[in-house]
N, C-alpha and C positions, 0 to 999 in steps of 0.2 A: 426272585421271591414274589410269591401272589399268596395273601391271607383274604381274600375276597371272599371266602367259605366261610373265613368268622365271622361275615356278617350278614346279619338276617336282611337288613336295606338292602344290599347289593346282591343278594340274589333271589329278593321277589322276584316272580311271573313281570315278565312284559315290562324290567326295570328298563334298562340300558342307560340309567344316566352315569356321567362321567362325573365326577366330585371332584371338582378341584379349588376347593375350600378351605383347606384343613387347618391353614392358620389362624382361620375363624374358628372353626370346631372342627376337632375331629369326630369321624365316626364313629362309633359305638360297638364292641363285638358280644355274640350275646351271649358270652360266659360272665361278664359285667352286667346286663341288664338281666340275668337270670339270678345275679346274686343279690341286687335290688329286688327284686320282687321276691324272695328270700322271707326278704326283710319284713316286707309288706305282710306276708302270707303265710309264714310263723315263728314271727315273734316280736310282732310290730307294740314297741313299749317304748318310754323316755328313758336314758340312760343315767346313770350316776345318783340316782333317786328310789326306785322303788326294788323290794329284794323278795320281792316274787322272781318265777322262772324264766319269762319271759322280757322282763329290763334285765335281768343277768343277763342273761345271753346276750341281749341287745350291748349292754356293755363292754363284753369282752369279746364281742365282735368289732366294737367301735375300736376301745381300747389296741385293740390286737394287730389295728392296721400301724401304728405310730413304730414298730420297729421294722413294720415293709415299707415306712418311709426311709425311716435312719439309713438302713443297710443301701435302698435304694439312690440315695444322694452321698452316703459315705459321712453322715454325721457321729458323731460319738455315743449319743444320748438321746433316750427318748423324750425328755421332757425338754428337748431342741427343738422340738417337731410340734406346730400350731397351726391347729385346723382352721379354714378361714374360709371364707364364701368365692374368693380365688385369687388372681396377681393382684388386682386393682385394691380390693383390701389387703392384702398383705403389704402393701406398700404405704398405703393408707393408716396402718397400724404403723410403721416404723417413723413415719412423719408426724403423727401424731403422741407417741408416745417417747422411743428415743432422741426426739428433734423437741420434745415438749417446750423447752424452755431456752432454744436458741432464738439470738436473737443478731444482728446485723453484721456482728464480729465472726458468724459462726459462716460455713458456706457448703452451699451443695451445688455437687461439679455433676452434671448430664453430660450424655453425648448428643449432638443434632440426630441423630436417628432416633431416638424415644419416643413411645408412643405416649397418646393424652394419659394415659392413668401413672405415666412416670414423670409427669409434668406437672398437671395441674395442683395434685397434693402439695406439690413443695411450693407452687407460687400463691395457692393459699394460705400455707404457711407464712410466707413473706409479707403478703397482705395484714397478718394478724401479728407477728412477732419483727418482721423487718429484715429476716435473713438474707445471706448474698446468693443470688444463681448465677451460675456460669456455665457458659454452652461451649463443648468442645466441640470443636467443625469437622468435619470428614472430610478426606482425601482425596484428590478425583479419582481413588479406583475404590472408593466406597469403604477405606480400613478408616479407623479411629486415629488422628493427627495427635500421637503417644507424645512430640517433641510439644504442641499447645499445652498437653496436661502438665506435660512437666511444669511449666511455664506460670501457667496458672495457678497448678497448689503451691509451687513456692511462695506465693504473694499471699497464699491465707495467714491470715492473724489469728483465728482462734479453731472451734472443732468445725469439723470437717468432714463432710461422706461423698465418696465416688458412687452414682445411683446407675448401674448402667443397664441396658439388655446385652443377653450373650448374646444371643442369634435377632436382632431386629426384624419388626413383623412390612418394614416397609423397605429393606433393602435383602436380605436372605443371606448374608455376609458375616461372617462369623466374628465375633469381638474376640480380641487378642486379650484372652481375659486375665490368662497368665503373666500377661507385661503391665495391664491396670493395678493387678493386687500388688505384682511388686512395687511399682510407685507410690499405693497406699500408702503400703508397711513402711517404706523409706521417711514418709515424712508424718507415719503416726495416725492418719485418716481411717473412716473406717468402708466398709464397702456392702455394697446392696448392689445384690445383681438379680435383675430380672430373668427367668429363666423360661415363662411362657413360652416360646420357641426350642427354645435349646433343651431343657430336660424330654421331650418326647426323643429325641433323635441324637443325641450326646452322651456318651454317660459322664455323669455328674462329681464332681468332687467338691465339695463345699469346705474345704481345708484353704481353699483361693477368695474366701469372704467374710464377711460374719453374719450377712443377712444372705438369705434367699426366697425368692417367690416365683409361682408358680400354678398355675390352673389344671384340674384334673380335665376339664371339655377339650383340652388339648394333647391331653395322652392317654387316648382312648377311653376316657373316665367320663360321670356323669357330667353336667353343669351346675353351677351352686357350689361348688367343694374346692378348695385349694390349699395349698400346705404357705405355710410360714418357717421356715428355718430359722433360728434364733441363735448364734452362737453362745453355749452356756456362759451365763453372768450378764448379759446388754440386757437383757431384758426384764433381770427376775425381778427389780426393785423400780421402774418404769410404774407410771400412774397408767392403769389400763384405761384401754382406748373405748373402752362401752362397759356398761354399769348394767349388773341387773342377775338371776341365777347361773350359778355352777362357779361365776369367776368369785365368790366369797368365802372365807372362813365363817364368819357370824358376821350379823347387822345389826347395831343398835339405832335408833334415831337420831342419836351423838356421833357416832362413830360406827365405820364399816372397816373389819381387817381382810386385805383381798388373798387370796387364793395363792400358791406356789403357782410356778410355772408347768407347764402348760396351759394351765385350766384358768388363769387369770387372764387369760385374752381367749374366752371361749365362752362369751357372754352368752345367755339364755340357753333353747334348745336350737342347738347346730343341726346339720344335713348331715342327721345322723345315716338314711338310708346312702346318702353321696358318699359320706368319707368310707363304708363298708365297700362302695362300688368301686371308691378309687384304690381299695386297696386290693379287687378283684383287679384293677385294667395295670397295675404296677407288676403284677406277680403275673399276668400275661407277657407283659411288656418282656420280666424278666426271662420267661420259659424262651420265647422267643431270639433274646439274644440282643441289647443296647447296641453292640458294636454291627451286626448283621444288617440292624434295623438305620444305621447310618449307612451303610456303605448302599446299601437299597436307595436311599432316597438320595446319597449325593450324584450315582448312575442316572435315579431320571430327572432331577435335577440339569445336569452336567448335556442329557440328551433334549431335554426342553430348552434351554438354553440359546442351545445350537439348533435347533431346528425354529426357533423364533427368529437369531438371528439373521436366520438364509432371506426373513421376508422384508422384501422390499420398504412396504410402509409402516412396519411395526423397530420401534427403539425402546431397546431394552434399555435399564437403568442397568448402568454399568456394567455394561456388556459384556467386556472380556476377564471379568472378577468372579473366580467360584461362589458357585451359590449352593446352599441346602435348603430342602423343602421347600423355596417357592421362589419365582421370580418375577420382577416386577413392568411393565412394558407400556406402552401407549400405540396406539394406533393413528399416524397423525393423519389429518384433516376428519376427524371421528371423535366423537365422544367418547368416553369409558361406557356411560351407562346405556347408549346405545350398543356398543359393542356386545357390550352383556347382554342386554338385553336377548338378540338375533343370536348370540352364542347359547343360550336360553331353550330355543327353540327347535336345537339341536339336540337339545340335552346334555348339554356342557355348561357345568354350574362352574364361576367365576367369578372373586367379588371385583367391585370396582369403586372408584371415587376417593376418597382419601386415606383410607387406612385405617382410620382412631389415630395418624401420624400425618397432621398434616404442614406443622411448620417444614421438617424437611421437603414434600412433594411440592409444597409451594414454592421454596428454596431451589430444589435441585431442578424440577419439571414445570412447576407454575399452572397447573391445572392436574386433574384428578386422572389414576391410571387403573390399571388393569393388573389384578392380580393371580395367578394360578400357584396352588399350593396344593402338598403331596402327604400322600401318611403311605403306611406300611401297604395298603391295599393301592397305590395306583401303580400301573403296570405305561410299559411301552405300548402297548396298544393303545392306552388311555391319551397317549400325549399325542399320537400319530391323527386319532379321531378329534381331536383337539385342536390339530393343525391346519388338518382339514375341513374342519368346521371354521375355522377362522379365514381361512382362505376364502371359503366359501359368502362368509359376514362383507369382506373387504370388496367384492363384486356389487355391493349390493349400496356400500356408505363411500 
């Protein structure tokens, strides 16, 4: 599979860089950014407000993407589906609104693999209401320590949520999400899964949770726009988590009655042009094929992998454990950001240093690594130029 054609970056004049970022952002194909500029260039209006022709449209263009969500994650309901600026708020909303009023009895169970926006919300929480956090450890072959969780929810006293990532942005390692929710369900907890990783290259079932979140800059969508899954009823009676138009019935100076759901966690005006884009880059994603677009990436995956492994000075993070979309590695007696740097100059883009996850890297590795990450456009020739451009860097550091 090569879709390098859908996109206009990658086949400017005189491009030749290698992208292997994608866990940061993905690229953009420009049947997305032609449906943005759409937007812009006729019928650029606020939605849910004015009933001229041009906020109509705007509206049920907006509107119209919420069942290319549903269908796309397999939710029931469109007023499941809450548009959000992307993972980081979506999680941000569930700590702040369904955690409103926990307090030291109550606990939230991570995995050591989470990144900071699955972390820091609930330990600000704790800070303000007192709640308990508990960190499940990982494996040495990089799975979730299922026999810890058990371990640990039995000893909760009161409510309770598993917050986890499926696909982790600093190991590439799939979460056994299936075996989490059962545990939930067993002892009543409820479950938030990050799916920033996992919904580009997984297909989705949100029957194994009750929250989900998710960034569109990571499934070929714009930036700014991210979905919130809400399993109907957790949310419809929650104090919303920002104040101010569209999330209202009426307001008096006494008294505000807020909104139904969706649109009570969809304070002011939203990226109205992003959530049209992200439901251009959803209905690509789908034309394409969910299940073709994993078995692509677990191939160069599985062939990156292995051709990192052959080198002498480079130690991957858990080496002999499948990975999807990205793997993680160091270069020892080398910096990360030198590495990057000289890979740079090749034209192999790569991020480096801690991830946005850095209690595990500190944990597992103790200094900052190197990351290459995959989307639907990178090819074996991309990993091969990759390789050898790092071969080439290790001459040199």
């Amino acid at each position: 599979m090569n879709n390098k054609y859908d996109f206009q970056i990658l086949s400017a004049p005189n491009n030749g860089h290698v992208y292997l970022d994608s866990a940061a952002t993905s690229l953009t194909p420009k049947c997305v950014t032609d449906k943005i500029d759409e937007y812009y260039n006729c019928y650029n209006a606020n939605i849910h407000r004015g009933i001229h022709d041009w906020a109509e449209q705007a509206t049920e263009e907006y509107e119209g993407v919420r069942p290319v969500v549903r269908k796309f994650i397999g939710a029931n309901q469109d007023k499941e589906i809450v548009f959000t600026s992307g993972t980081t708020h979506g999680i941000n909303t569930i700590a702040n609104c369904f955690c409103a009023d926990w307090t030291i009895k109550d606990t939230v169970i991570l995995s050591e693999a989470e990144h900071h926006a699955n972390i820091v919300p609930w330990q600000q929480l704790k800070v303000r209401q007192g709640l308990t956090i508990e960190v499940i450890p990982l494996l040495p072959d990089g799975r979730l320590n299922l026999n810890q969780l058990h371990t640990v929810i039995q000893q909760v006293e009161g409510r309770c949520i598993i917050s986890m990532s499926v696909l982790p942005n600093a190991t590439g390692i799939t979460l056994d999400y299936r075996q989490v929710s059962e545990v939930a369900r067993d002892y009543g907890a409820t479950v938030l899964f990050d799916g920033a990783q996992s919904v580009p290259r997984v297909k989705t079932d949100v029957s194994y949770c009750d929250f989900l979140v998710f960034s569109g800059h990571k499934i070929y969508g714009p930036t700014g726009v991210g979905i919130l899954y809400a399993r109907d009823g957790f949310l419809d009676e929650m104090p919303p988590y920002m104040g101010g138009g569209d999330m209202i019935k009426s307001v008096r100076f006494d008294h505000t009655t807020y909104n139904d759901m969706p649109w009570r966690y969809e304070a002011g005006t939203t990226n109205i042009a992003g959530v049209i884009g992200l439901g251009a880059a959803l209905n690509w994603v789908q034309n394409i094929d969910i299940e073709k677009i994993y078995q692509h990436e677990k191939e160069i995956s599985d062939y990156a992998q292995k051709q990192l492994n052959k080198i002498n000075r480079v130690s991957v993070l858990y080496p002999d454990t499948e990975k999807l979309g990205l793997v993680v590695f160091t270069v020892n007696e080398a910096q990360s950001s030198d590495v990057a740097t000289l890979l740079n100059t090749q034209g192999i883009a790569v991020r480096s240093g801690y991830l946005c996850a850095e209690p595990i890297l500190v944990n597992q590795v103790g200094r900052g690594v190197l990351r290459a990450s995959f989307g639907i456009y990178t090819t074996q020739n991309d990993i091969d130029r990759f390789i050898n451009a790092l071969n080439k860097v290790m001459t040199v550091l």
